[in-house]
C-alpha positions as CSV (number, residue, x, y, z in Angstrom):
1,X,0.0,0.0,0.0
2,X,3.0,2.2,0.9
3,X,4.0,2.4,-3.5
4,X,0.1,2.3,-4.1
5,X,0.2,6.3,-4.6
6,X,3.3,6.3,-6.5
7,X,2.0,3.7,-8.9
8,X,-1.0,5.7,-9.3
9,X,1.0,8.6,-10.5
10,X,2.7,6.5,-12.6
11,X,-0.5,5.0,-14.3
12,X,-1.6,8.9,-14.7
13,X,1.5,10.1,-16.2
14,X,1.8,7.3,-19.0
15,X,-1.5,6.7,-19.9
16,X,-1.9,10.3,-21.0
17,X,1.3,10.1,-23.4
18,X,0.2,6.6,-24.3
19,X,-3.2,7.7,-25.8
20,X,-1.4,10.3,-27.5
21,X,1.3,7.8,-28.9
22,X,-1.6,5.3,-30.3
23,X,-2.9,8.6,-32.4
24,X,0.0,9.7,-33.4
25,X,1.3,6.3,-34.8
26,X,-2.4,6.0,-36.4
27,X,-1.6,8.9,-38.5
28,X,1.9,8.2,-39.3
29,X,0.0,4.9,-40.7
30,X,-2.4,7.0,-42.4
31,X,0.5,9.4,-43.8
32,X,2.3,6.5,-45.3
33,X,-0.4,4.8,-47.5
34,X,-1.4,7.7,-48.8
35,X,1.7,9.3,-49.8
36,X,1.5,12.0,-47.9
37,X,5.1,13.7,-46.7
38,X,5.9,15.9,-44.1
39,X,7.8,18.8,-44.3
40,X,10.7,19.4,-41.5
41,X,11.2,23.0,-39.6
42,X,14.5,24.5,-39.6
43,X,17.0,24.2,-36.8
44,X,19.7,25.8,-35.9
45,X,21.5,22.6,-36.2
46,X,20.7,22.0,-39.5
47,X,23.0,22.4,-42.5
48,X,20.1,23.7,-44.8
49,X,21.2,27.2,-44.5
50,X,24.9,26.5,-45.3
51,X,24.2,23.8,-47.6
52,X,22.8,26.2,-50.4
53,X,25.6,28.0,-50.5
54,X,28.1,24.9,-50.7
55,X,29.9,23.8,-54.0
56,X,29.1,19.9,-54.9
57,X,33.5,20.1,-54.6
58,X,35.0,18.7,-51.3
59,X,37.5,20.8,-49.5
60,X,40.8,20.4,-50.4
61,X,43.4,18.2,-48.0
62,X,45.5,20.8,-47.5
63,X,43.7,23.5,-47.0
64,X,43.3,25.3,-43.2
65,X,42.1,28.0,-41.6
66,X,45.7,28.4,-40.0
67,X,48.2,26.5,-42.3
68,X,50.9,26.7,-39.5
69,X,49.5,24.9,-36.8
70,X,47.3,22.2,-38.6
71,X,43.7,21.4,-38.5
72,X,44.3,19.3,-34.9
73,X,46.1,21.8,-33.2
74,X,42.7,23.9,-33.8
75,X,40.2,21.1,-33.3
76,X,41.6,21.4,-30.1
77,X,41.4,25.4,-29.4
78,X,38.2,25.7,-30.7
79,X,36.8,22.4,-28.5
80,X,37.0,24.6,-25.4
81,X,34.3,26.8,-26.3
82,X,30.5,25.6,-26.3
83,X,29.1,23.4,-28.6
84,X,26.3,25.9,-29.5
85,X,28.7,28.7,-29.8
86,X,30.8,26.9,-32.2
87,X,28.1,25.7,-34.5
88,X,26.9,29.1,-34.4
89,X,29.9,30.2,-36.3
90,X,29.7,27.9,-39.2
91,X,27.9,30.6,-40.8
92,X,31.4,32.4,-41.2
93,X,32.4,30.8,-44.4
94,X,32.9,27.5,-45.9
95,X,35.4,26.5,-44.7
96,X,33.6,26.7,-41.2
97,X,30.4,25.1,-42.2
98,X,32.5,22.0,-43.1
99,X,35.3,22.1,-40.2
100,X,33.6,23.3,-37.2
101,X,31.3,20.3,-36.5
102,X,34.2,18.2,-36.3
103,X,35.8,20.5,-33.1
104,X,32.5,20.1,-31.0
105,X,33.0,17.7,-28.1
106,X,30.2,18.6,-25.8
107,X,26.5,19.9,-26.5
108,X,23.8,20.5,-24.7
109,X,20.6,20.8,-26.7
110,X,16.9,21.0,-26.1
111,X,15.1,17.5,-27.7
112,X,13.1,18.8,-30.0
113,X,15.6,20.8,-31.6
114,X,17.7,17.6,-31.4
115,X,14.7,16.1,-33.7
116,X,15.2,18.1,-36.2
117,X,18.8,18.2,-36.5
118,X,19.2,14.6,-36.8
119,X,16.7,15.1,-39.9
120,X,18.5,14.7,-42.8
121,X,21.2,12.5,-42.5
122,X,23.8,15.1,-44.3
123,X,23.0,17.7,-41.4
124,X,25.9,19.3,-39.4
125,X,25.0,17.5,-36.6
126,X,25.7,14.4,-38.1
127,X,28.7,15.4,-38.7
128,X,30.1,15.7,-34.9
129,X,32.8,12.8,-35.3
130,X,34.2,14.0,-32.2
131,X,31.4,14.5,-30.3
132,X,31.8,13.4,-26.5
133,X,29.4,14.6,-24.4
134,X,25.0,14.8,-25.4
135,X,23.0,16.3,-22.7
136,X,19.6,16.6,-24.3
137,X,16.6,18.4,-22.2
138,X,13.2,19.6,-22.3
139,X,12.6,23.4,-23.2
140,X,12.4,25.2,-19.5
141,X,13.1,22.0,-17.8
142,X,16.9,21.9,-17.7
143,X,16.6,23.9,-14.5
144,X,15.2,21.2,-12.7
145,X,18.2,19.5,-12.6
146,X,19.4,18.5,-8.9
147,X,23.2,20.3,-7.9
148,X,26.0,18.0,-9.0
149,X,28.2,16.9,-6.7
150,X,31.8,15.2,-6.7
151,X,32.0,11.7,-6.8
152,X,35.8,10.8,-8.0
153,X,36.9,12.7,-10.3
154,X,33.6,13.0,-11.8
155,X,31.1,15.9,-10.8
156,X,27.5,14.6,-11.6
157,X,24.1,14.8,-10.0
158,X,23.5,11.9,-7.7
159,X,20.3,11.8,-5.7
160,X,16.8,12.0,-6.4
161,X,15.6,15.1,-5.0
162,X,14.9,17.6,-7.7
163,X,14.6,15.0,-10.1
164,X,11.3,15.9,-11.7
165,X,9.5,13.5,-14.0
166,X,8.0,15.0,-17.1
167,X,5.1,16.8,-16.8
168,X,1.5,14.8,-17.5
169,X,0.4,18.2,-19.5
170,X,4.0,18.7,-22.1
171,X,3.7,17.3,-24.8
172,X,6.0,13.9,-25.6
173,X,8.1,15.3,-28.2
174,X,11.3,14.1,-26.2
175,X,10.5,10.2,-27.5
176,X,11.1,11.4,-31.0
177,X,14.2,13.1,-30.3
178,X,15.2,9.6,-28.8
179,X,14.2,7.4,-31.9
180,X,15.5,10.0,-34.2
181,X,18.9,9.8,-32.1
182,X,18.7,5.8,-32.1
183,X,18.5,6.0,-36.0
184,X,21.3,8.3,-35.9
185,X,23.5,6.1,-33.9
186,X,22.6,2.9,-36.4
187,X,24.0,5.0,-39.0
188,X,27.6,5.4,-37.5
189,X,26.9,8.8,-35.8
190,X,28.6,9.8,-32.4
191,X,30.9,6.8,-32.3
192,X,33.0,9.1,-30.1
193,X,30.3,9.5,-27.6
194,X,31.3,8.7,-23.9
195,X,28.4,10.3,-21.7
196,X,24.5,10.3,-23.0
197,X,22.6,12.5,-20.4
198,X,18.9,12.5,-20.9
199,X,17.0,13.7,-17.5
200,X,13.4,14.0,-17.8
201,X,12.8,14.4,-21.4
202,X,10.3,11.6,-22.3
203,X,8.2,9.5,-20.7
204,X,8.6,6.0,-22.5
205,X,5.2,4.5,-24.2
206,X,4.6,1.3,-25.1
207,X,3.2,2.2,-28.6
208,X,6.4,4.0,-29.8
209,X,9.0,2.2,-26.8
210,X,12.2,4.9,-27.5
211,X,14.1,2.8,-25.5
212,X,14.0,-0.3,-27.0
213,X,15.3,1.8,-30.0
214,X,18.1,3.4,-28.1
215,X,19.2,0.2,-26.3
216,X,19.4,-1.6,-29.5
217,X,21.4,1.0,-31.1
218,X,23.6,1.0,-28.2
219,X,23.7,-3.3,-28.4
220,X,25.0,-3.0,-32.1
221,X,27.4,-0.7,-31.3
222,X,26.5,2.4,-31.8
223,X,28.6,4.3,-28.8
224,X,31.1,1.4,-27.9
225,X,33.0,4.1,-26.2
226,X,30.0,5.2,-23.4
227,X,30.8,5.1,-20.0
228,X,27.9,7.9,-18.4
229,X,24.1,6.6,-19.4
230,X,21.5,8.6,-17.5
231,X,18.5,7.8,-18.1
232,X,16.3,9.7,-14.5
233,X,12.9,10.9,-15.0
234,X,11.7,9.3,-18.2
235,X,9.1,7.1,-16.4
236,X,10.4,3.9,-17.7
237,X,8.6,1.7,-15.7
238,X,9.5,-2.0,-15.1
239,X,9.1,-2.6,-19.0
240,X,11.7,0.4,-19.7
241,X,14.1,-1.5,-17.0
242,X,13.5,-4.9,-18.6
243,X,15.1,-2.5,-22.2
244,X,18.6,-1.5,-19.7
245,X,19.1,-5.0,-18.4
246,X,18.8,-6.6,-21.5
247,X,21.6,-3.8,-23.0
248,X,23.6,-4.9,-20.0
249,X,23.7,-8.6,-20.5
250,X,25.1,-8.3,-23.9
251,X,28.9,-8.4,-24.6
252,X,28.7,-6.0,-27.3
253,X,27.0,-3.0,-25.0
254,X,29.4,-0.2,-23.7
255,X,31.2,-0.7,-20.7
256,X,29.3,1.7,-18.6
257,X,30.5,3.1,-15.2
258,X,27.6,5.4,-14.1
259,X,24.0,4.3,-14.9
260,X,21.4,6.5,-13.5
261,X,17.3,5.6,-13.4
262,X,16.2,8.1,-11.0
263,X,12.5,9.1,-11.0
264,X,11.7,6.2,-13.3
265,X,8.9,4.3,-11.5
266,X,10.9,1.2,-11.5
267,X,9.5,-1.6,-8.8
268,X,10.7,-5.2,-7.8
269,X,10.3,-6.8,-11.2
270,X,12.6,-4.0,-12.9
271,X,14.9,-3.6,-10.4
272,X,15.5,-7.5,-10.2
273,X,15.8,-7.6,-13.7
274,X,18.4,-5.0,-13.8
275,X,20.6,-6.7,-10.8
276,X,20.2,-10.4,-12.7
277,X,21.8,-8.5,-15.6
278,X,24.9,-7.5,-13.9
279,X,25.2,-11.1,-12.1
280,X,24.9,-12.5,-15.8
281,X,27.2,-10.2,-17.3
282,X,29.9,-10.8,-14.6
283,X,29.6,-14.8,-15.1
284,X,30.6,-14.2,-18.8
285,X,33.4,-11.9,-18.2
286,X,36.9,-12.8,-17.6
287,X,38.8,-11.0,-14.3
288,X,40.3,-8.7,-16.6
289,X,37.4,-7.4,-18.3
290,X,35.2,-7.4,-15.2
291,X,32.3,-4.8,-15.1
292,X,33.6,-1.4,-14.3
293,X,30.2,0.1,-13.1
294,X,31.1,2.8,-9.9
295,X,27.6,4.4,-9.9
296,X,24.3,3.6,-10.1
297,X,21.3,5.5,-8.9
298,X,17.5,4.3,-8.3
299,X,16.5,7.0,-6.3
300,X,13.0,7.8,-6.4
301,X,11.8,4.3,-7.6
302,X,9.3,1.7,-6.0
303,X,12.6,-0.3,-4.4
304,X,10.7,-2.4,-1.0
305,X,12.2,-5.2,1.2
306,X,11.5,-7.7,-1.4
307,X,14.5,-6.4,-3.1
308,X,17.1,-6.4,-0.2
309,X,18.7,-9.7,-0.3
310,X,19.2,-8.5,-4.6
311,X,20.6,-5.7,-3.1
312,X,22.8,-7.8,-0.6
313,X,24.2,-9.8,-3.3
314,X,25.2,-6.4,-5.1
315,X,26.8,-4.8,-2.4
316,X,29.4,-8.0,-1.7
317,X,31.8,-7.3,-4.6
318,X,31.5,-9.9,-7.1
319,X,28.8,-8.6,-9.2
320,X,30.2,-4.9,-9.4
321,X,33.7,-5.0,-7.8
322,X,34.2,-1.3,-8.8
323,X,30.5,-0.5,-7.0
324,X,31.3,3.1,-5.3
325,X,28.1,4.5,-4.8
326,X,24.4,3.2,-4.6
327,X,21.3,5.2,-4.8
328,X,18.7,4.5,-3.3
329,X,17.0,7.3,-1.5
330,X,13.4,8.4,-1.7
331,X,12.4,5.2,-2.1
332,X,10.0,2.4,0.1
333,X,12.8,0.5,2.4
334,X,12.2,0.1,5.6
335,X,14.0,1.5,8.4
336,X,15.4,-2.5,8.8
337,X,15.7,-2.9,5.1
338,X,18.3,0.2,4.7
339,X,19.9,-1.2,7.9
340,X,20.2,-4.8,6.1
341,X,21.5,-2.4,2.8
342,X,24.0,-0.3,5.0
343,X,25.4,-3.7,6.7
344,X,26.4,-5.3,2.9
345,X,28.0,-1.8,1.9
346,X,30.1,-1.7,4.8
347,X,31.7,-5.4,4.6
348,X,35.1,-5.1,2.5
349,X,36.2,-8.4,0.7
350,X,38.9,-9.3,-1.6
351,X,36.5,-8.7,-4.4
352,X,35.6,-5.0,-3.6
353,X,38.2,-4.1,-0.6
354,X,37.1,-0.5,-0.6
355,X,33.4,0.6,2.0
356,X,30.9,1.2,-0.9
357,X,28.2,4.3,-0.2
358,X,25.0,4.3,-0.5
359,X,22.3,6.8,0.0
360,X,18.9,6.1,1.4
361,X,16.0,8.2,3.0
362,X,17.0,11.3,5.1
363,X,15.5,10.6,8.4
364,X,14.9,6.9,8.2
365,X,18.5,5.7,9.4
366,X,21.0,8.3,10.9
367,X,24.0,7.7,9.4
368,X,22.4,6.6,5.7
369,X,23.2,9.2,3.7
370,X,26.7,8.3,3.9
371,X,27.7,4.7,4.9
């Protein structure tokens, strides 16, 4: 009864989109026998500007924008600047609409923009080879992000407080950005890519299942490279977690070390599907190719006391050796559950010889927050 309101909000939230998935895949149906076709908006990342003005001609080999120093040496000056600033300046000259995609290595773009630059399959955003970093949000919701903090070396948000799930009343445009980004991926786009950051931009449906898409892309190796996959707020449900655990159970999938599915309505079936998939994985692997993973958040899920002895088995070292930090705050674990939880963490074995931390409910154990 305790998760019987959350599930409620889940039900709320995805039947909404879901109706309005159904509809719109009715009239895609529609579109297609009759011939109809659809005419795509401009976007600032699209080439359609700069293509007019292009000559059929490639660029020649040796030609630079500074001859001296070579086209690397200013791949890598220009990489410090923003991604949007730089594409901003392709508009110099032709030399920049061709070059200056390559020197991007971070953007952060709002999805449906992200829709229709990954339009036609000659855009400039296609054309990111060295693209290393895709943070895709909502328009206005990018604020709601919760405040990073350190873990390692690696500043990233952890916990599920101020992890919003998308709004019953926005529209799902976010799912298309994400099947328009799995198709881009299928076609040998963003190999480079080494963190995908996607925090309450879609909420998953059934009908159109942008996951599936996304996971598969990432199975056949689209982004063999990835290491950072968050995935909070997307109300995935257990179906969407069933999509991640079968990404993590095959060989082929990135090597990832964070995996965050914050806000995502995942209960006991997903979350035990998810857990079985790094037990699998690690049967299969050899010592020295033994799952990396450091970080992986559930906050703000439907995790209970039916999924502590999962938890147990996580938390002593042969599964994830590299385990660092577990969320699992905001979420429906008793005060003995977390105490069971905390116990595991704390145990150091030859497998995992370092304390592991995990985060659980402010106020439900005293020292929780940082075993």
């Amino acid at each position: 009864m305790a998760t019987l309101r959350r599930r409620l909000q889940s039900l709320v939230a995805t039947s909404v989109h879901e109706a309005a998935a159904s509809r719109l895949l009715e009239v895609q149906a529609a579109d297609h026998l009759t011939g109809k076709r659809r005419v795509l908006s401009r976007s600032l990342l699209s080439a359609s500007e700069v293509v007019k003005r292009r000559r059929t001609t490639c660029r020649a080999s040796g030609c630079s924008i500074f001859p001296s120093i070579g086209d690397d040496c200013v791949r890598t000056i220009i990489s410090f600047l923003d991604g949007k600033e730089v594409m901003h300046q392709r508009l110099l000259n032709r030399f920049a609409a061709e070059f200056l995609p390559s020197c991007v290595l971070s953007l952060t773009v709002e999805a449906a923009q992200l829709a229709r630059g990954l339009a036609s399959p000659s855009s400039s955003m296609r054309q990111m080879t060295n693209l290393q970093g895709l943070v895709i949000h909502k328009a206005g919701t990018l604020s709601l992000a919760p405040t990073a903090v350190t873990t390692g070396s690696t500043s990233t948000p952890l916990y599920a407080w101020g992890c919003a799930e998308l709004p019953a009343s926005q529209a799902n445009d976010g799912e298309d950005a994400v099947l328009a980004l799995a198709q881009a991926l299928d076609s040998g786009s963003f190999r480079n890519l080494k963190k995908l950051q996607l925090v309450s931009v879609f909420v998953n449906t059934r009908s159109r299942n942008a996951l599936r898409a996304l996971c598969q892309a990432l199975i056949d190796g689209g982004c063999p490279l990835l290491e950072d996959l968050l995935l909070a707020g997307n109300s995935l449900a257990d179906f969407g977690a069933l999509e991640v655990a079968r990404l993590l159970t095959v060989a082929s999938a990135p090597r990832l070390i964070r995996l965050d599915l914050r806000r995502n309505f995942i209960g006991e079936t997903g979350l035990h599907a998810v857990l079985a998939a790094f037990a699998q994985t690690q049967k299969l692997q050899t010592q020295q190719t033994s799952r990396q993973l450091e970080v992986l958040c559930m906050g703000g899920n439907l995790v209970t006391d039916n999924c502590v002895a999962a938890l147990q088995t996580l938390l002593a070292g042969f599964v994830c050796p590299q385990l660092r930090f577990l969320g699992l705050e905001d979420n429906f674990l008793s005060v003995k559950g977390v105490q069971l939880v905390l116990e595991a963490a704390a145990v150091c074995t030859d497998s995992s010889p370092r304390v592991r931390r995990v985060s659980c409910d402010r106020g439900v154990a005293g020292e929780a927050a940082d075993a």
